[in-house]
VOGU-13956 format. One line per field, with one value per residue (C-alpha): z negated, x, y. Coordinates in pm, 1 decimal, padded with zeros to 6 digits. Layout:
N
zz: [Z ...]
xx: [X ...]
yy: [Y ...]
***
This chain:
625
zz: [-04455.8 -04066.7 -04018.8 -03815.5 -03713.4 -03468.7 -03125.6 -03018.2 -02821.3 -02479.7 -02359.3 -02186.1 -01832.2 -01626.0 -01401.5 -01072.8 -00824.9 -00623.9 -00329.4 -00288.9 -00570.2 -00433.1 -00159.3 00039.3 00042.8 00328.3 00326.3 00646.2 00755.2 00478.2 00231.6 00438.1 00335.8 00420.1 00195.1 00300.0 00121.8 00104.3 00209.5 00609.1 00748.7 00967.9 01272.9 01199.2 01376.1 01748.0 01670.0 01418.8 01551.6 01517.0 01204.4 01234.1 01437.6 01278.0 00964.5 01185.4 01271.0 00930.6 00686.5 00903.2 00598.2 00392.9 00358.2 00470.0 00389.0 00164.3 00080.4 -00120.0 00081.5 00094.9 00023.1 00148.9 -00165.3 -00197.6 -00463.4 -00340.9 -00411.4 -00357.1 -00163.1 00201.8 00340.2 00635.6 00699.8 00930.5 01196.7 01191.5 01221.4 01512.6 01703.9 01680.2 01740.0 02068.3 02186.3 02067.6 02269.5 02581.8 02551.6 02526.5 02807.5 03055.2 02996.6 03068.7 02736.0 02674.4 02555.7 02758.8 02653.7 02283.5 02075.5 01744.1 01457.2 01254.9 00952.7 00571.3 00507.7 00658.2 00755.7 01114.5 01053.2 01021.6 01318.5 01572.5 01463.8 01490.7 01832.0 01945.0 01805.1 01978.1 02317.8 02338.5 02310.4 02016.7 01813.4 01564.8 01214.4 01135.7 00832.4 00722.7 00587.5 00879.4 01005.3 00715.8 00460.7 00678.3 00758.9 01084.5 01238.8 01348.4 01234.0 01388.4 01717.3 01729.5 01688.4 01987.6 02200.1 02117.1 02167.4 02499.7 02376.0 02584.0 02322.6 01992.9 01732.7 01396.5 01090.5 01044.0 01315.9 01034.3 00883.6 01160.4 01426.6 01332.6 01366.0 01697.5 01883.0 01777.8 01892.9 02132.9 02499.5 02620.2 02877.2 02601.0 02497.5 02108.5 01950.3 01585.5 01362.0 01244.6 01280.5 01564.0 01710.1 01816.7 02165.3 02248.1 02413.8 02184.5 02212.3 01932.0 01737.0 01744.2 02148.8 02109.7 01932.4 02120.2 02451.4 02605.7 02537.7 02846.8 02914.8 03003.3 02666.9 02514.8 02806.9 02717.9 02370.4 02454.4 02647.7 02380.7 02198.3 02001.0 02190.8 02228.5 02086.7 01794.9 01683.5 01603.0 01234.7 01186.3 00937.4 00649.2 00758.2 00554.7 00710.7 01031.7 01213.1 01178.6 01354.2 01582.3 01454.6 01698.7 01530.5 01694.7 01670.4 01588.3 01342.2 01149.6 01198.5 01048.0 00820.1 00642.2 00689.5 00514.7 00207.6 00153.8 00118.7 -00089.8 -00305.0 -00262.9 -00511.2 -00252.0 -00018.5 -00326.0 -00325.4 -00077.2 -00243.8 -00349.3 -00325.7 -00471.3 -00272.8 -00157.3 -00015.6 00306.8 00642.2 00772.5 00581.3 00592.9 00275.8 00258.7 00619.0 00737.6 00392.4 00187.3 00524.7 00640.1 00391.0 00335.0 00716.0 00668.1 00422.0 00452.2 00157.8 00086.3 00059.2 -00128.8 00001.5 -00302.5 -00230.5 -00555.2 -00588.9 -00857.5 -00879.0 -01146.4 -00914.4 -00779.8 -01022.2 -01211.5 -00895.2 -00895.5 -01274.2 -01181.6 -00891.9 -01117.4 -01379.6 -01110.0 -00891.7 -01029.4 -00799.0 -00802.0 -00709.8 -00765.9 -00595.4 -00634.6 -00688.8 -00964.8 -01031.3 -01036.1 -01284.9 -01485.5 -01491.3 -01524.8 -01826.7 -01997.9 -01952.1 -02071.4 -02397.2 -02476.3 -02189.0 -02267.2 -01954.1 -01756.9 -01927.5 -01923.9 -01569.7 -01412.3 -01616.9 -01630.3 -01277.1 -01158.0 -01105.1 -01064.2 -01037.8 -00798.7 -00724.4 -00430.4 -00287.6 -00561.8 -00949.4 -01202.0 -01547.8 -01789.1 -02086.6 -01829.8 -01752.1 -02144.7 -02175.2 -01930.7 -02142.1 -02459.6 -02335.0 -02153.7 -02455.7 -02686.5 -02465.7 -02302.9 -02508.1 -02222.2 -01950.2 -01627.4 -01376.3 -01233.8 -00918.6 -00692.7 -00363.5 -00105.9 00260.4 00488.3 00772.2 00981.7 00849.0 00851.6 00583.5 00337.5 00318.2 -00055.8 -00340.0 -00741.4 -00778.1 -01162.7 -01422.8 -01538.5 -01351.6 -01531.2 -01308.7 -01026.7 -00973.5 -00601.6 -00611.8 -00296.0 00046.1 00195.0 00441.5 00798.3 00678.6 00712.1 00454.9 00534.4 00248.2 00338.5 00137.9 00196.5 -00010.4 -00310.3 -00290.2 -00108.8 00165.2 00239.0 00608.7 00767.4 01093.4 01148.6 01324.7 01139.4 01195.2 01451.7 01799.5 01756.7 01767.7 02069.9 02317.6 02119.2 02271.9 02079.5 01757.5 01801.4 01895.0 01581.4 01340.4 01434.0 01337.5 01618.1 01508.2 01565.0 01202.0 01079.3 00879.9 00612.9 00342.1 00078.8 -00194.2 -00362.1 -00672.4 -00809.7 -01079.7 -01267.6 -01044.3 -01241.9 -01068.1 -00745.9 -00674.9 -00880.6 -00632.0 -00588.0 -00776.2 -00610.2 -00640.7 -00503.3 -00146.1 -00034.9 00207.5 -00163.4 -00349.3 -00327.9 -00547.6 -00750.9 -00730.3 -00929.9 -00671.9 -00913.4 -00782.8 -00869.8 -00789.4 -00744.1 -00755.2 -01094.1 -01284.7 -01113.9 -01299.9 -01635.6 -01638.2 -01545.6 -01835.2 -02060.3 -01992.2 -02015.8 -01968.5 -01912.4 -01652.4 -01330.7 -01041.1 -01062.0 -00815.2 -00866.5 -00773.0 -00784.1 -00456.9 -00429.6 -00801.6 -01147.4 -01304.8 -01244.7 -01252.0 -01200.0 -01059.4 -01278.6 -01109.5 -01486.6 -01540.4 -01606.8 -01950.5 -01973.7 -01952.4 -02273.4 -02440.8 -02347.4 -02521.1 -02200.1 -02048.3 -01769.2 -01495.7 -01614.7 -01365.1 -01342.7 -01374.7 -01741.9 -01811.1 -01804.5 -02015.8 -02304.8 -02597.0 -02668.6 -02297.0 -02329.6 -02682.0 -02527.0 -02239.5 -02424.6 -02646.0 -02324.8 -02194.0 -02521.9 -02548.2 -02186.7 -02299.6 -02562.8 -02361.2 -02093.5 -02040.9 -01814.1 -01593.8 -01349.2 -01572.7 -01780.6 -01689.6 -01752.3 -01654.4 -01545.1 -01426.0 -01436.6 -01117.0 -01128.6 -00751.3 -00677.7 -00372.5 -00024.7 00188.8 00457.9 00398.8 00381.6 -00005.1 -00067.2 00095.0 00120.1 -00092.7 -00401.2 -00342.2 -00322.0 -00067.5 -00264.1 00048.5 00146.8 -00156.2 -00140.4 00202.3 00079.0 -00260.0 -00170.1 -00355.4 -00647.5 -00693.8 -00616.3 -00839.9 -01104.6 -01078.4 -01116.4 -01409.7 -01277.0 -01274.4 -01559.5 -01782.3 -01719.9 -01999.2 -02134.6 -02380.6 -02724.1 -02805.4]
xx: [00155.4 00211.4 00501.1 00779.6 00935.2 00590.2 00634.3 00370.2 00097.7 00136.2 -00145.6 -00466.6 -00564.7 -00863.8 -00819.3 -00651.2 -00539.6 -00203.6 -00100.3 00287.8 00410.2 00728.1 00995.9 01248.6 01633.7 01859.8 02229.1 02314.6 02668.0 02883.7 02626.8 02354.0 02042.4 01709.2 01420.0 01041.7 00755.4 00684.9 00322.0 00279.0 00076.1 -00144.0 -00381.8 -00518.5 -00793.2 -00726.3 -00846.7 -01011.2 -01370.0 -01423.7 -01499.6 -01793.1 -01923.7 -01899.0 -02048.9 -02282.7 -02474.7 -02418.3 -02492.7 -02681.4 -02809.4 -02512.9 -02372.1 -02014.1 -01945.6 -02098.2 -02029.4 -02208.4 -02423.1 -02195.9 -02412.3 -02326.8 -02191.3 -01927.9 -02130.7 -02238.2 -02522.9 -02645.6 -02507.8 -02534.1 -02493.4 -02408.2 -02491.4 -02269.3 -02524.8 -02535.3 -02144.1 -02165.0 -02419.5 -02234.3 -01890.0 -02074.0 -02203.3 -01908.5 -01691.1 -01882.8 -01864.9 -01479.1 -01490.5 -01700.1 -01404.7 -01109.9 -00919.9 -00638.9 -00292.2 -00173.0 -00456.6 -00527.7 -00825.8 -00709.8 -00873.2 -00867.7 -01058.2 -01058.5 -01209.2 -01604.5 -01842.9 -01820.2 -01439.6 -01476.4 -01750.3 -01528.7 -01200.1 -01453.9 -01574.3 -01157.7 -01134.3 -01415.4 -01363.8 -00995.4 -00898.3 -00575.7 -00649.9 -00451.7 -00572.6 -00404.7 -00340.4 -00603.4 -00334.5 -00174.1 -00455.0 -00578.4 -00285.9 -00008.4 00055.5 00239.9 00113.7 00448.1 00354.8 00017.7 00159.1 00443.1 00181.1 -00032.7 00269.4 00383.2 00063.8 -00141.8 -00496.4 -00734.0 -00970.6 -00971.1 -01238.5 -01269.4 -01504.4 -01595.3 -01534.7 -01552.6 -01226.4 -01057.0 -01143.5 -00814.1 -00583.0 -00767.9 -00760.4 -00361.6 -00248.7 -00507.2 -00504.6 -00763.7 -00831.4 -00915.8 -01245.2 -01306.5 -01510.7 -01741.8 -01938.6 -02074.4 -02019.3 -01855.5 -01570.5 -01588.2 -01506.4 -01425.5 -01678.3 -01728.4 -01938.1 -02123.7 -02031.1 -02414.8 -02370.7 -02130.7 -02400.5 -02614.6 -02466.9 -02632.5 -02379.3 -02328.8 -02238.6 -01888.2 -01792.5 -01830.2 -01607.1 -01355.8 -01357.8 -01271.1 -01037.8 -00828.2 -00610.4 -00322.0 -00085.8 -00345.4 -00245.7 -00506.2 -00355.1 -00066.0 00024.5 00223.3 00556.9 00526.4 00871.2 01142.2 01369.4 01285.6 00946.5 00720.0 00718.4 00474.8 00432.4 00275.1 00014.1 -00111.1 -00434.7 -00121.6 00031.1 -00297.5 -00486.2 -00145.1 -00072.2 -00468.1 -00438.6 -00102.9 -00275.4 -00522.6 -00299.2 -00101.0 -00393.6 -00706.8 -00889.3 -00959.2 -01185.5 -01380.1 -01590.8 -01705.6 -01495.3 -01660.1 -01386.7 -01452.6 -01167.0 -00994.9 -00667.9 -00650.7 -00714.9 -00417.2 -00205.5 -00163.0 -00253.7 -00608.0 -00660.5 -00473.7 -00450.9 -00821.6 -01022.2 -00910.7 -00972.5 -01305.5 -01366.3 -01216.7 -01417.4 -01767.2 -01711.2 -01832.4 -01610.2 -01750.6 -01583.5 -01424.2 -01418.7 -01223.8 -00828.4 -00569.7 -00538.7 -00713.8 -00933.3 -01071.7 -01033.3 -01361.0 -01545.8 -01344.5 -01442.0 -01781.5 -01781.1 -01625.9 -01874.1 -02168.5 -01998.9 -01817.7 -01547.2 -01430.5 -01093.3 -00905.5 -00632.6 -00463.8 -00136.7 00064.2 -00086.6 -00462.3 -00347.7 -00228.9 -00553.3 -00762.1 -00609.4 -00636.8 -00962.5 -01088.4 -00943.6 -01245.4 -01448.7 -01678.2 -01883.6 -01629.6 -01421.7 -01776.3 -01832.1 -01441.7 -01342.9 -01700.6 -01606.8 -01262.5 -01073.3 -00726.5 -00573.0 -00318.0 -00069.3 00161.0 00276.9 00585.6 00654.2 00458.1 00578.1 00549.4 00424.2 00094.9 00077.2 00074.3 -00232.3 -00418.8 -00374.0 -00442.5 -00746.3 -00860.4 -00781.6 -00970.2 -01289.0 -01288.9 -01037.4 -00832.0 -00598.4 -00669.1 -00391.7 -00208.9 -00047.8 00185.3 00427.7 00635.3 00568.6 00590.6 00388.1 00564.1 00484.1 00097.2 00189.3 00225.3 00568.3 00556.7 00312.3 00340.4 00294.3 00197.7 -00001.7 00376.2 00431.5 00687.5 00754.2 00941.0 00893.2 00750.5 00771.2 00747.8 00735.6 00410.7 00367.4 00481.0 00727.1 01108.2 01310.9 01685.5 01887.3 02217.8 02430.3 02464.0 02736.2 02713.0 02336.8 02097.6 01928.1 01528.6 01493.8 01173.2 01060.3 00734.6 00392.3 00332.1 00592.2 00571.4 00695.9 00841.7 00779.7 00551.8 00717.9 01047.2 01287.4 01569.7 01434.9 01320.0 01662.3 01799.9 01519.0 01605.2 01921.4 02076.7 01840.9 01558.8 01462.3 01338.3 01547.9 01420.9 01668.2 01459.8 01717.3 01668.7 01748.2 01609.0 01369.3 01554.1 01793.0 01755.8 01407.8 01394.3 01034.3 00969.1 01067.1 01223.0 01223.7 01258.1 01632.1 01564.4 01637.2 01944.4 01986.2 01879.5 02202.5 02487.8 02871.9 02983.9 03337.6 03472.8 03375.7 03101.4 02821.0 02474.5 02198.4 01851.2 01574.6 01626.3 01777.4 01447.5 01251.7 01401.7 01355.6 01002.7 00892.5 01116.5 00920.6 00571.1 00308.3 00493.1 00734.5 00537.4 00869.6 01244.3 01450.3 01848.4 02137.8 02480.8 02631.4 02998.9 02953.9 03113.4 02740.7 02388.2 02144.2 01800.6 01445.0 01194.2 00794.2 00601.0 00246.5 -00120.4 -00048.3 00217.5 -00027.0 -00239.4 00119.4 00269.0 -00120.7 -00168.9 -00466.3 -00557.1 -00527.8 -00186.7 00091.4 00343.7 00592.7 00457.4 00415.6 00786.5 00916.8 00704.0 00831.9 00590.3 00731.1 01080.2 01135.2 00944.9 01110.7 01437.4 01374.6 01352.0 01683.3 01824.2 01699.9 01813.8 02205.1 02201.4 02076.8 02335.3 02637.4 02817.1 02840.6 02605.4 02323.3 02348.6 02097.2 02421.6 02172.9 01803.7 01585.9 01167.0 00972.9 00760.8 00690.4 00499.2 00656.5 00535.6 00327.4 00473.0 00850.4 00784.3 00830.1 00516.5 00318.9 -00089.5 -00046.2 00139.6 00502.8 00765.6 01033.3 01354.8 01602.9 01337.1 01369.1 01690.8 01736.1 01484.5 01587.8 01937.1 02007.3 01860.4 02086.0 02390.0 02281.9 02227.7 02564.6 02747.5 02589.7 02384.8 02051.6 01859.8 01647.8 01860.3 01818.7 02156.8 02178.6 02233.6 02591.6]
yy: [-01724.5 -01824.9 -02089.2 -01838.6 -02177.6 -02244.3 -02127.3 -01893.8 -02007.1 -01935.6 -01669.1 -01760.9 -01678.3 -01682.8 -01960.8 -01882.0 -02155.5 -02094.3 -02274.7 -02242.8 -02415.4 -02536.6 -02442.6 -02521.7 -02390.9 -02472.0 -02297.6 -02150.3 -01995.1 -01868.1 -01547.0 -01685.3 -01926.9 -01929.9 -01991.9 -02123.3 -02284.4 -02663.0 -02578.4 -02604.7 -02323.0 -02516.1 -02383.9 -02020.3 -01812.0 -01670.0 -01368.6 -01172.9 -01089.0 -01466.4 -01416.9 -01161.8 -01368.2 -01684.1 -01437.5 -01275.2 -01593.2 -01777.5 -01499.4 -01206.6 -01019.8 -01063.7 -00730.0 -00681.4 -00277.4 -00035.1 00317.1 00575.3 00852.4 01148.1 01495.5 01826.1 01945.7 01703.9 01465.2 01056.0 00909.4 00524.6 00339.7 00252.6 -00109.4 -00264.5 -00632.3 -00862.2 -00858.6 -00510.9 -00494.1 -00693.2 -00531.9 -00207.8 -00361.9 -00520.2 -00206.2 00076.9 -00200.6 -00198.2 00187.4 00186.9 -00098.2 00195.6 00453.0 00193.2 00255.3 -00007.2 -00009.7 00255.0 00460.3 00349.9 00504.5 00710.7 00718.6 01016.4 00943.7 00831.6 00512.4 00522.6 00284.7 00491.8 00410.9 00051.3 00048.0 00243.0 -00033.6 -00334.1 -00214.9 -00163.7 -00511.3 -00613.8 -00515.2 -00547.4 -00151.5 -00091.4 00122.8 00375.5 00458.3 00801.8 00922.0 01144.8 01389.6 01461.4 01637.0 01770.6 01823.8 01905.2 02273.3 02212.2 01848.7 01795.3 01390.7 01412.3 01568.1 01265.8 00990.7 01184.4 01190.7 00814.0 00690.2 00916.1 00817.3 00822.4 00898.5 01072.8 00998.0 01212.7 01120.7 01511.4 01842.8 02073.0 01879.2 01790.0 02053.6 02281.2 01971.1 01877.1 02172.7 02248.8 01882.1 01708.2 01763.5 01920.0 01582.8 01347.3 01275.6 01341.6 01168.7 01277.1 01128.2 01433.7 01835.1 02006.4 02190.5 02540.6 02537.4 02225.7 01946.9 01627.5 01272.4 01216.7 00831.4 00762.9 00791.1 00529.8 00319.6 00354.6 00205.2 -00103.5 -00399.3 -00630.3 -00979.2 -00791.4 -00682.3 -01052.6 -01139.4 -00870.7 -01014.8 -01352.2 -01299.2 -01145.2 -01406.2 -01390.3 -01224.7 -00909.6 -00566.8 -00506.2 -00202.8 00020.6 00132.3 00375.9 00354.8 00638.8 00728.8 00896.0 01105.2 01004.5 01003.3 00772.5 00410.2 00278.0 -00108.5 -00316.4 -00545.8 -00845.0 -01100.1 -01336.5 -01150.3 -01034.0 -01362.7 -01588.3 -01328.3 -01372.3 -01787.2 -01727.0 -01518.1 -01782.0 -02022.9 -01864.4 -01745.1 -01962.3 -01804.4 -01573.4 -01872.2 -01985.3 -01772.3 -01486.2 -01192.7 -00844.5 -00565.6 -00236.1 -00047.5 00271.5 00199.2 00371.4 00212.7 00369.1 00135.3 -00232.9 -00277.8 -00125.0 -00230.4 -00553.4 -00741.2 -00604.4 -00539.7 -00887.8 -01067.5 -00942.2 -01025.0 -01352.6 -01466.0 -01331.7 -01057.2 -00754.3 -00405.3 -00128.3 00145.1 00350.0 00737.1 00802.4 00790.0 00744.1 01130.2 01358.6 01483.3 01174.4 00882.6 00964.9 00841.3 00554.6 00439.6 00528.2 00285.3 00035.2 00052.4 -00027.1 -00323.2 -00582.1 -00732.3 -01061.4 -00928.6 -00600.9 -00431.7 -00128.2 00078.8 00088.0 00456.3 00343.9 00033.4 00307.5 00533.2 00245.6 00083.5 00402.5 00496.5 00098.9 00225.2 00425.6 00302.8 00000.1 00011.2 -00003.9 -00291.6 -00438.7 -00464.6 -00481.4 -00768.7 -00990.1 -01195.4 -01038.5 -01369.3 -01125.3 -00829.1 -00732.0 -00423.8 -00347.7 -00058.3 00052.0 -00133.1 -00109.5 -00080.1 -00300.4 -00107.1 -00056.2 -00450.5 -00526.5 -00229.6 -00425.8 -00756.5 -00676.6 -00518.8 -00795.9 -01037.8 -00815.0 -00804.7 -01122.7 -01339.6 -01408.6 -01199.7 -01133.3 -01251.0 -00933.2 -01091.1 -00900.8 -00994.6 -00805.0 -00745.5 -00462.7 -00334.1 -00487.8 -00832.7 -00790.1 -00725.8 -01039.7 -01204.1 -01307.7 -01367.8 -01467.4 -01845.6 -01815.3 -01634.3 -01579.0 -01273.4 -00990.8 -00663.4 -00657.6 -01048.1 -01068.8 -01466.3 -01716.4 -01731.6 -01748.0 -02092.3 -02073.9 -01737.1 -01833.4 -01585.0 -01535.2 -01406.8 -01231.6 -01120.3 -00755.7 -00526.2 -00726.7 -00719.9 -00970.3 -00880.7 -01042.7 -01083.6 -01243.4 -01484.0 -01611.1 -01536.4 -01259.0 -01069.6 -00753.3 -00839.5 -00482.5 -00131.5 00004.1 00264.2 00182.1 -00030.9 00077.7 00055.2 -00271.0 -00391.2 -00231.7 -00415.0 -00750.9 -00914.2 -01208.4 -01476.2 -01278.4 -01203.9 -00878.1 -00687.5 -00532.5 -00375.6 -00522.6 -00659.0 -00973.1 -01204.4 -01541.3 -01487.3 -01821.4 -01954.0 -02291.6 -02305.3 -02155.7 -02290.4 -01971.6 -01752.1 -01391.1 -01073.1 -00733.4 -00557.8 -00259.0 -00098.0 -00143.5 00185.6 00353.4 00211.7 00442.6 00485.7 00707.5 00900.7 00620.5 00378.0 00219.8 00065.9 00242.4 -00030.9 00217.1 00030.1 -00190.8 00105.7 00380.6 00099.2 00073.6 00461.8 00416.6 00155.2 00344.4 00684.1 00531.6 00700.0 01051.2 00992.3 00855.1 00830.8 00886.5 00934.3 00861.4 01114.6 01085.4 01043.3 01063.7 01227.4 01134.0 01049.5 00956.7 01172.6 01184.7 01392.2 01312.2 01370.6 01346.1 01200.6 01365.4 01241.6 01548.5 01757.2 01676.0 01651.5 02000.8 02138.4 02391.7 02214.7 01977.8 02303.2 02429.9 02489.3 02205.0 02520.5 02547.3 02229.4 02090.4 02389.4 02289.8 02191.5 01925.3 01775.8 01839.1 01641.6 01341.6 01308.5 01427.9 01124.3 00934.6 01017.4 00960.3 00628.7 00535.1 00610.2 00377.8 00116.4 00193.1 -00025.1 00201.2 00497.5 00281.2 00263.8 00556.4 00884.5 01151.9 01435.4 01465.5 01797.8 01759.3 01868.9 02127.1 02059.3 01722.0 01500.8 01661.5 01452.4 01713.3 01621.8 01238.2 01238.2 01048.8 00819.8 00875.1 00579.0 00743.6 00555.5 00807.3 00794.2 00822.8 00929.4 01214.0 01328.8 01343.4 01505.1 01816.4 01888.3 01919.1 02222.9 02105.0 01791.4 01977.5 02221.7 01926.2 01785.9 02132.1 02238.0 02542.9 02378.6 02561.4 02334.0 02012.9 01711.0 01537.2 01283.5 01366.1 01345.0]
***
């Protein structure tokens, strides 16, 4: 019989390095201090295409991008590479093809495209020559029903020239929002009636002794590109992004995790372009350090993630990132899968989410997986940052990570902590950071606060505030926190969490309601794993699926559970209705990315909560008396 008295061993990692391991607090004047690490940033690139170069001539052959052959029928096959020298060659002579039509800032190039190798060509030739650039979401043009997104990033922006991975898929969205004087650009297909360049054209152009020119004479101050905000209930943001910003922002990563220069890193990824995380932070760092990115043409949907796992089970990465969703698909398919625990954990040196929380109950699948084929844990790192900090502000500093922490500053970042409605308010200054947002004067002014830092309306607490050098953990959204009727405080983001871990693996979001109300309630969006529960099948209508009995006792015993953990009217779940309609990409509910947008829910399901809170919602949960 074991001792009880013995302390447990504490678990065993992989080894992972991490730079910040201590900061820096200074107070400020009275709610205000600011926060930094003890590690000094130090001199960074100029700009990014020095790296394919520097690649380009060191390691010609190495290949930098892959993707699998996409067949008419919708299937992939093997995959395609591109080497370094190849990237540059085409980034040398797409750029001196831009440089011939006089495309700059006034007259960007937009991208709309999911992630490609004719994607990453078309940015690296922008890049190259000097052009911005705008990665659109791919679902504005192809999901939306009325473009009203795609038609506000058009008239922000005035390209000069359009490019589009596919006419077939984009051609409807084109010819309803492009002006008939821009030059549109495919990589394959056509559009009926309307003239377009082919991409191969593009390659095809004779570079000069004028491009290489254009390309050094960018420098950190040079507009790389323009990402857009995913907005919520306003339109989307234009955030200016900088060789500055992107070029401190990757110095600032490695620092902060140097497991990532060890080693050239092999990323098996599918995190859209159009975001700063897939783009800025995972194309980047691939760049950076002479990597290789398997494009990944699945998703963390039902539809898609099987491609995903199959990618998985053929390349190994040495790092992993994803969304809390795909951590969830993955760690239960490595239940039954041994291939693919195999090959995903036999050189990943860590794992890392951003992009919303995950919950806990997922975190300890992943680990006792690991343990049992590996006989040690995988770090699963995670940080906070925005697009308009390039986007890495914070990172983990140890294996001893917990959800919701989002740890230290990363070097050269100043963090101002205010304290904001009893809450504390994250605020950032430093290279990375967006000079502000383009065409946009007055939202610009209303980002920064009078010492020039970026607001962000990220809330804040210490992790142990008896040792700061382990950093922050997230509090939620401020602009998300709202009273109830009694005056009581309702704090979103910490409570949307517990409701999350508590609901594992059958509720996948919450959003909170109770504005100006006597109780909380709550929308709850449900997980695939609903589906196997409520025994209608893997097709059945969401409609059908939340009246089931088999769902309604779980997530009954949910709400239930959530009471009697509640210490007041603040934390307690007084009434809760399942959605049989997913978020809309359309309204701003959801992000490409999967994070839902709790105030655009709000805003479009207005009847619904008021319908919720006066008792004429049919099918609403209350806890057992």
């Amino acid at each position: 019989m074991s001792d009880l008295s013995t302390p447990l061993a504490p678990p065993r990692y992989r080894p992972v390095p991490f730079g910040v391991t201590r900061v820096s607090v200074r107070e400020g004047a009275p709610g205000v201090r600011y926060l930094q690490a003890d590690l000094p940033l130090g001199a960074y690139a100029r700009r990014v295409t020095d790296y394919l170069v520097h690649w380009a001539e060191a390691e010609p052959e190495r290949s930098f991008l892959a993707r699998r052959v996409q067949h008419a029928d919708g299937s992939t096959g093997d995959w395609q590479h591109i080497s370094y020298a190849q990237a540059l060659a085409a980034a040398r002579s797409i750029g001196q093809a831009l440089l011939d039509r006089g495309l700059s800032a006034e007259r960007p190039v937009v991208v709309l495209s999911e992630n490609s190798l004719e994607h990453a060509l078309m940015a690296l030739g922008c890049i190259y020559a000097g052009v911005p650039y705008c990665p659109v979401s791919p679902a504005y043009a192809t999901v939306s029903q009325d473009y009203d997104k795609l038609r506000h990033v058009l008239d922000t922006l005035t390209p000069g020239l359009v490019f589009a991975a596919d006419g077939a898929r984009f051609g409807r969205a084109i010819t309803a929002t492009v002006a008939a004087d821009v030059e549109v650009v495919l990589a394959q297909g056509a559009i009926e009636g309307r003239p377009a360049t082919t991409f191969q054209s593009l390659r095809n152009t004779v570079a000069t002794p004028a491009v290489d020119a254009a390309m050094h004479a960018t420098g950190p101050g040079t507009i790389v590109k323009f990402l857009f905000t995913s907005g919520s209930t306003k339109m989307p943001k234009p955030v200016v992004n900088t060789q500055r910003m992107w070029c401190a922002n990757l110095q600032q990563i490695t620092l902060s995790l140097p497991v990532l220069a060890e080693a050239p890193p092999v990323l098996v990824d599918w995190l859209p372009w159009n975001h700063t995380f897939g783009s800025n932070h995972n194309f980047g760092l691939t760049l950076q350090h002479g990597g290789t990115l398997y494009i990944d043409d699945g998703k963390p949907t039902a539809a898609l993630i099987g491609e995903t796992l199959r990618n998985l089970r053929e390349i190994a990465p040495t790092v992993y990132f994803n969304v809390p969703t795909g951590f969830e698909m993955i760690a239960e398919a490595m239940k039954t899968d041994a291939a693919l625990r195999r090959q995903l954990l036999s050189r990943v040196r860590m794992f890392f989410y951003s992009g919303a929380g995950l919950a806990q109950p997922i975190w300890d699948s992943l680990h006792a997986t690991q343990e049992a084929e590996i006989g040690e844990r995988i770090v699963m790192s995670t940080g906070l940052g925005m697009t308009e900090s390039a986007p890495s502000a914070m990172f983990c500093n140890s294996p001893d990570v917990r959800s919701g922490h989002i740890g230290a500053p990363v070097p050269g970042m100043v963090l101002k902590l205010v304290d904001v409605d009893g809450k504390t308010e994250v605020r950032y200054r430093g290279p990375n950071v967006t000079p502000g947002y383009w065409r946009s004067d007055a939202a610009t002014r209303e980002a920064f606060d009078d010492e020039g830092y970026l607001c962000t309306g990220d809330a804040v607490q210490w992790i142990d505030e008896q040792d700061i050098h382990r950093g922050l953990r997230f509090d939620g959204r401020i602009a998300e926190d709202f009273k109830l009727s009694t005056g009581t405080f309702v704090s979103v983001g910490p409570m949307r969490a517990k409701i999350v871990v508590a609901g594992a693996p059958y509720i996948q979001d919450a959003v909170l309601t109770g504005l100006n109300q006597k109780e909380v309630g709550a929308l709850l969006f449900l997980s695939p794993a609903c589906r196997e529960v409520s025994g209608l099948g893997a097709d059945a209508p969401w409609a059908e699926v939340i009246v089931s009995t088999g769902v309604r006792q779980r997530i009954q015993a949910v709400i239930d559970h959530l009471a009697r953990e509640s210490t007041g009217s603040a934390s307690r779940v007084a009434r809760a209705l399942l959605m049989a309609e997913p978020p809309s990409l359309d309204k701003g509910e959801i992000t490409d990315k999967g994070s839902i947008n709790q105030r655009a829910v709000l805003k479009h399901r207005d009847a619904l909560v008021q319908a919720l809170h006066d008792g004429t919602a049919p099918g609403t949960l209350v806890p057992a008396a």
